[in-house]
N, C-alpha and C positions, 0 to 999 in steps of 0.2 A: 714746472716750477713748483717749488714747495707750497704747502697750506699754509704755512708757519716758518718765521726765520728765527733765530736764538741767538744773542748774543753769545759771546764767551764765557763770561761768566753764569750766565744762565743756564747755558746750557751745563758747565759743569756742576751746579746747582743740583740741577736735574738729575744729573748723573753719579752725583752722593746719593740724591733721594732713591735712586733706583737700585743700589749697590747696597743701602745700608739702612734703610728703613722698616721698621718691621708693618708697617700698615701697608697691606694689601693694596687697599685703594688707593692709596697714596702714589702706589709702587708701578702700579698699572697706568695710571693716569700719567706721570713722569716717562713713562716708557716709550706712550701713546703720544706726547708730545715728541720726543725726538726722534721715534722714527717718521711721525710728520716731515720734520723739518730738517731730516736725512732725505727727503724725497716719496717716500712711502705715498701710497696712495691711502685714502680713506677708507677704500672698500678692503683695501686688503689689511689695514690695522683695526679696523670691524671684525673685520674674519679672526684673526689672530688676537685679540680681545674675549671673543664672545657677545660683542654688543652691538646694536644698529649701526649705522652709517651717523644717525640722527645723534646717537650716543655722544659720537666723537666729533659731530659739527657744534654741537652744545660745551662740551668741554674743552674746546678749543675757543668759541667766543669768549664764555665764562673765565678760564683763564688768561685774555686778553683784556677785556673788560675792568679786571681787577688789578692793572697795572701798576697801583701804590701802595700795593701790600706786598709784601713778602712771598716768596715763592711756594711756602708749605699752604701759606693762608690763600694760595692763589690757586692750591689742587683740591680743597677740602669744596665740601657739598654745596651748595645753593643754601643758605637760612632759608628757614621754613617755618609756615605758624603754629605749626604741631596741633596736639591735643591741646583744647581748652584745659587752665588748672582745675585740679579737682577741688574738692571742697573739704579737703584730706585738713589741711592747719585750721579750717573753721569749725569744723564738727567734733574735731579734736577735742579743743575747749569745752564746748556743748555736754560735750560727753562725760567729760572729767566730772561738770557741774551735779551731773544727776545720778550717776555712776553709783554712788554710796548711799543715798537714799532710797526710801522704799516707792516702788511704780504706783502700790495704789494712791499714795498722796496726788498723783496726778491724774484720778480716775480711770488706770486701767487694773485688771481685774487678775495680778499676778503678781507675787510678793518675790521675785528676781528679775533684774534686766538681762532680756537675750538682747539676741545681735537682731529679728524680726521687731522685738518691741522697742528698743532703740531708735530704729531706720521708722517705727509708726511714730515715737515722739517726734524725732526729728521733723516729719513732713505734718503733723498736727500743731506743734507749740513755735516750731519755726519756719516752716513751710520750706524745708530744703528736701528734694529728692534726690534720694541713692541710695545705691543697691545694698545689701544683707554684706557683701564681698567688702564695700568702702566702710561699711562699720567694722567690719571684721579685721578689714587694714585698721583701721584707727586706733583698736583697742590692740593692738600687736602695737602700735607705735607707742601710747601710752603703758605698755609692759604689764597688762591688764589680762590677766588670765581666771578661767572660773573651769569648775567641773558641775558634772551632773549632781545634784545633790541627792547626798546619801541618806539614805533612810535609817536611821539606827533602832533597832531591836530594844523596848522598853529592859531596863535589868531587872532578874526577876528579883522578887522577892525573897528571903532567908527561909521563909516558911510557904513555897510554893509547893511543895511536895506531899506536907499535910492536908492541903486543900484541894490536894488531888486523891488523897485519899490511902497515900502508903508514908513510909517513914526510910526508907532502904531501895535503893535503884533499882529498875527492875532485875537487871542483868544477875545482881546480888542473890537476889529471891527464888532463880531458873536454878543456877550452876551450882549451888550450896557452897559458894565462895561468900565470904564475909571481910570485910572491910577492915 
């Protein structure tokens, strides 16, 4: 006796999805039903799968289980609680707010904000923690980009040359070229 019986039209359901859908999982799982319910056994649509026996006794309940949805919404995953949100949209703000003004106003001891002193205000003036990585997302979301600051070369003076002591380059003075 079958694991699983299929209506008509379910089954040919199934057999669009397996013909014509580009999701793998989708495609697998549709397969994995009708050869159930051709008579297959468990073990051997495990085998011809790649996945436990346990695999296919869980997406057969799951798939029953979900009887008043629709059939795509009846092969997709299990909901799950995922990763907790991160704190990506609140920091976001945070950051905008201090972003343009200068750190030492707020007693630290560096006249630009990195992504370390950032992630120190954050956990000192708000007490949120996260990592150098979740500043560095944030300030990419915000379209926030900085370089290493340049040091520029004071310009010399017009009369630096007198104060060194010639009037004429040296290169002038060697080769008895003249300017």
């Amino acid at each position: 006796m079958a694991l699983l019986s299929l209506g008509d039209q379910l089954r040919y359901e199934l057999e669009e999805i397996v013909c014509h859908t580009p999701s793998a999982k989708e495609r697998c799982r549709a397969q994995a039903l009708l050869w159930l319910a051709e008579g297959s056994g468990v073990e051997e649509v495990a085998e011809l799968l790649h996945v436990s026996r346990q695999t296919v006794y869980n997406r057969v309940s799951r798939f029953q289980e979900r009887g008043d949805l629709g059939v795509r919404a009846r092969l997709l995953d299990a909901p799950r609680p995922g990763r907790p949100p991160s704190a990506g949209g609140l920091i976001d703000r945070l950051i905008a707010c201090v972003i343009d003004g200068d750190p030492r106003v707020l007693g630290y001891h560096s006249t630009i904000w990195t992504a370390p002193l950032l992630r120190c205000y954050l956990r000192d003036y708000h007490e949120i923690e996260v990592s150098e990585r979740t500043v560095g997302r944030a300030l990419d979301r915000l379209r926030l980009r900085w370089k290493r600051p340049r040091h520029e070369l004071a310009r010399r003076p017009a009369t630096w040359r007198q104060s060194k002591g010639g009037s004429r380059p040296a290169w002038t003075a060697r080769s008895g070229w003249s300017c």
